[in-house]
N, C-alpha and C positions, 0 to 999 in steps of 0.2 A: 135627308139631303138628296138622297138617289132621285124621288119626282120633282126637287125643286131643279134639279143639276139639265133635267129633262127638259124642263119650263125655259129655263137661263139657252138653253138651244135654240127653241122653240120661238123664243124671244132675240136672240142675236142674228136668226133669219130672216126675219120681219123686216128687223132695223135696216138688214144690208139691202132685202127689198124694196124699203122704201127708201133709202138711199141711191139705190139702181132708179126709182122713177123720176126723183129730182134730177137726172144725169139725163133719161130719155124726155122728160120734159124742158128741159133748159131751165129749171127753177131754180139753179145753185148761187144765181146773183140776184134772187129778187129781193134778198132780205140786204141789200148794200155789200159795206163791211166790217158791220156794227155786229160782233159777238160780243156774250152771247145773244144781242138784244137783234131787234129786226127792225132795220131803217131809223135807230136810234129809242125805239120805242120796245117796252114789253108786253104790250096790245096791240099788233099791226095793223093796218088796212086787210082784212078778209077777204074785201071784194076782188082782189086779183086773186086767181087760182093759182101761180105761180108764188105767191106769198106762204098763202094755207100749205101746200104743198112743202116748202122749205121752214118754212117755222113749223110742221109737225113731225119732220126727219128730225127739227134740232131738240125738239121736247120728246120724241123718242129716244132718240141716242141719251139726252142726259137720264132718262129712267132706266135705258140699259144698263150706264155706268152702273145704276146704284145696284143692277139686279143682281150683275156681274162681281161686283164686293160683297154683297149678300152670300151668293153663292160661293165665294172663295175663300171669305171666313169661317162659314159654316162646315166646308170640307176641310179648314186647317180644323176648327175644334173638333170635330167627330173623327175624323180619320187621319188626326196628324202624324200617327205611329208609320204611317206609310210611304213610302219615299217619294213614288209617282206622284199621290194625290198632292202633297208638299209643293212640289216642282212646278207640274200644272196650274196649282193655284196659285203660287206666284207668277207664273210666266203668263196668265189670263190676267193679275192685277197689273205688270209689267206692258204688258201689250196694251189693255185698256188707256195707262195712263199714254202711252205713247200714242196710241190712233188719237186720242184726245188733243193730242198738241197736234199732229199731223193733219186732223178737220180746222182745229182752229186756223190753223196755218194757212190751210187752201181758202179757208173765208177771207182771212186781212191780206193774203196775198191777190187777193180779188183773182181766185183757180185761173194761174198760170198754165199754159201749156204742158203738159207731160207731170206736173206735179200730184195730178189724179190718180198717178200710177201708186206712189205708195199707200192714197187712201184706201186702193184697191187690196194692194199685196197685204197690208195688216190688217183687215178686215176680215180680210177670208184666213187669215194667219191664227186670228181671235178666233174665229167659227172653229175652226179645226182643232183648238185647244178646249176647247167649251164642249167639244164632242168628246174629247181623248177625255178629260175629266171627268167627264159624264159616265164613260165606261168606266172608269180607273175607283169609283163609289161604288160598282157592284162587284157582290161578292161569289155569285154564281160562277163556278167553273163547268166547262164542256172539256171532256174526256178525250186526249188525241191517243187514238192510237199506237202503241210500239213499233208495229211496221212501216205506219206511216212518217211517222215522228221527219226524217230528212228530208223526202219528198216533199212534206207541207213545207218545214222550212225553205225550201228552197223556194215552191212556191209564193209565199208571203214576202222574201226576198225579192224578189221578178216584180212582185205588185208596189212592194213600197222604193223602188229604183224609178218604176215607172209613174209611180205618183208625187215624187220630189220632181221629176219631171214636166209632171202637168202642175206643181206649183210654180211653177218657175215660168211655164209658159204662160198659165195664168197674166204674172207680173209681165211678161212681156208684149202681152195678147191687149193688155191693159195701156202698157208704154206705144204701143200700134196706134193705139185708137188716141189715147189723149194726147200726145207730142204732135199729132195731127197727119201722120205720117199716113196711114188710111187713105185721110184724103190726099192726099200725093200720089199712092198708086189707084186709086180709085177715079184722080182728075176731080176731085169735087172742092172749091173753094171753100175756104176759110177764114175767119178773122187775124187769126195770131198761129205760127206753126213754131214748133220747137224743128222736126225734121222737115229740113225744105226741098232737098235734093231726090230727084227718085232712085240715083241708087244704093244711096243710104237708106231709104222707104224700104225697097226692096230686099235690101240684107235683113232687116228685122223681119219681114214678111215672109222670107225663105226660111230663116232659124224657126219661125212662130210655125212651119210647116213640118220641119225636121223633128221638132219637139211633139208634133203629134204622130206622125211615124212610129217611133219611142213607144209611146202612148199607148197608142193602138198594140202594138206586137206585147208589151208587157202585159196590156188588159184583157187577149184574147191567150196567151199563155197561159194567165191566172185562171179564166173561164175551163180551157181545157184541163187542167189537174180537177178544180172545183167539181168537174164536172164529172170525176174518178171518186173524189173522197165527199165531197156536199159537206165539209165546214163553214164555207158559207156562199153556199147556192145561190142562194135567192140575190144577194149582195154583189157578187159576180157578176151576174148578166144586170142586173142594173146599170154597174160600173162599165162595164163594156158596151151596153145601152145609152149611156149618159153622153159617153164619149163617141159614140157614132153620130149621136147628135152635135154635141158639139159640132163635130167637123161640120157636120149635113149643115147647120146655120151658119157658119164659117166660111161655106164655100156659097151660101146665098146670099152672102153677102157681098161676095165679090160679082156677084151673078147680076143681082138689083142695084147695088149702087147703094143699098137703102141703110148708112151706116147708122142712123138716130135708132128706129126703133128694130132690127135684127139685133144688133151691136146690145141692145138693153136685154134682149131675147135671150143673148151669147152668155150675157154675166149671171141672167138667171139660172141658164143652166150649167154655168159653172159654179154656182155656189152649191147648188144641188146636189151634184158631182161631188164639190168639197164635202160634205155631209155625208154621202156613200160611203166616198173614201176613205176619210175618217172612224167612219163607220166599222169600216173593214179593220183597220191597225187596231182598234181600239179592241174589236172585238179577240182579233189574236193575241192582242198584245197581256190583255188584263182578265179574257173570262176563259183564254184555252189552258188546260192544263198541260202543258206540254213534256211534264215530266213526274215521275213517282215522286210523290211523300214520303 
């Protein structure tokens, strides 16, 4: 189950990719609001490329459900004696079923203003669980130190403060752009706004600044200890890489004006990010040995 749990990754990355292209391409209405069918049909018109595009998001995502039950049953039978992998796997079958009502939802609600936020926030909620589980099947420990032992802790403490952080902003970074609020401080019209006012625009747009502040001071904390003990080096400057990008696309966005395709740039590398960071807990959480036998 350890390379299938891999694959189930490897595969809820995709999905949210090709979910991010239907968003940069405006293909989220081309199929009507005919689920699971497309314009009432289970063979659509092809010739639009806005069609192809959203009926192969919808026959991805229904192959990830199944990958995503594959892989949660498979780690309840082989390692159900374990509490984590138990947890996980139900909170990946929990969350699947719930994104599942949350895409249907944004289809028959024919994607309302700002309701894109929670496709966002459980998707990357799914990814981040799909990782933790992924580490939580291996058996491999790495050996911490005795002197180090507080020090790390506290460290990993600092990282995962600051990455509940950049989940949250994520969600809000999301409710920016779909409630249409973006374009309000941006000046860019729109068809439908959930935020109309600019300085209600502007309060989410200062918190979405605040929250990377945060971000940044936690992730370059983590880098400097990382950077004493190297438990996980390489994963550090990624994660403080990931998130200097972020911003560096964040702030060109407000630079260009250009919310369609930086905006699709922004979620890619925050899912990527999710993945690091995940990455990160997963690895302390499940392969460090932090204490005698």
């Amino acid at each position: 189950m350890r390379k299938f749990s891999i694959f189930t990754v490897i595969f809820t990355f995709i999905a949210l990719i090709l979910g991010n292209l239907v968003v940069a391409t405006h293909s989220g209405d081309a199929c009507g609001t005919d689920w699971p069918f497309c314009n009432g049909s289970l063979i659509p018109d092809f010739t639009d490329y806005h069609v192809v595009i959203e009926y192969s998001h919808r026959i991805f995502t229904t192959l990830l459900g199944l990958v995503i039950l594959i892989n949660a049953i498979g780690a309840l039978v082989s390692e159900h004696k374990t509490k984590a992998v138990r947890n996980l796997a139900f909170a990946s079958i929990g969350l699947l079923l719930f994104q599942s009502m949350i895409g249907g939802l944004n289809v028959l609600l024919g994607t309302p203003p700002g309701f894109s936020t929670f496709d966002v926030l459980f998707s990357q909620l799914l990814l981040l669980v799909m990782v933790l589980l992924s580490y939580s099947l291996h058996e491999n420990k790495v050996p911490v130190e005795a002197a180090h032992r507080e020090a790390v802790k506290m460290s990993y403490r600092t990282f995962a403060i600051g990455f509940i952080v950049y989940i949250a902003q994520t969600a809000l970074g999301a409710f920016f752009k779909h409630s249409r609020a973006s374009n309000v401080v941006l000046d860019i019209p729109a068809a439908e706004y959930l935020i109309e006012t600019y300085q209600a625009a502007n309060v989410v747009y200062f918190l979405h600044w605040v929250g990377t502040v945060i971000i940044f001071v936690s992730a370059l904390w983590f880098v400097i200890y990382n950077s004493k003990f190297k438990y996980h080096f390489s994963l550090a400057w990624l994660y403080f890489a990931s998130i200097l990008l972020n911003a560096g696309v964040g702030i060109a966005i407000v630079v260009t004006k250009n919310v369609v395709f930086l905006s699709s740039m922004h979620m890619l590398v925050s899912t990527i990010t999710m993945i690091i960071g995940g990455s990160i807990l997963g690895g302390y959480w499940f392969k460090m040995q932090k204490r005698h036998i």
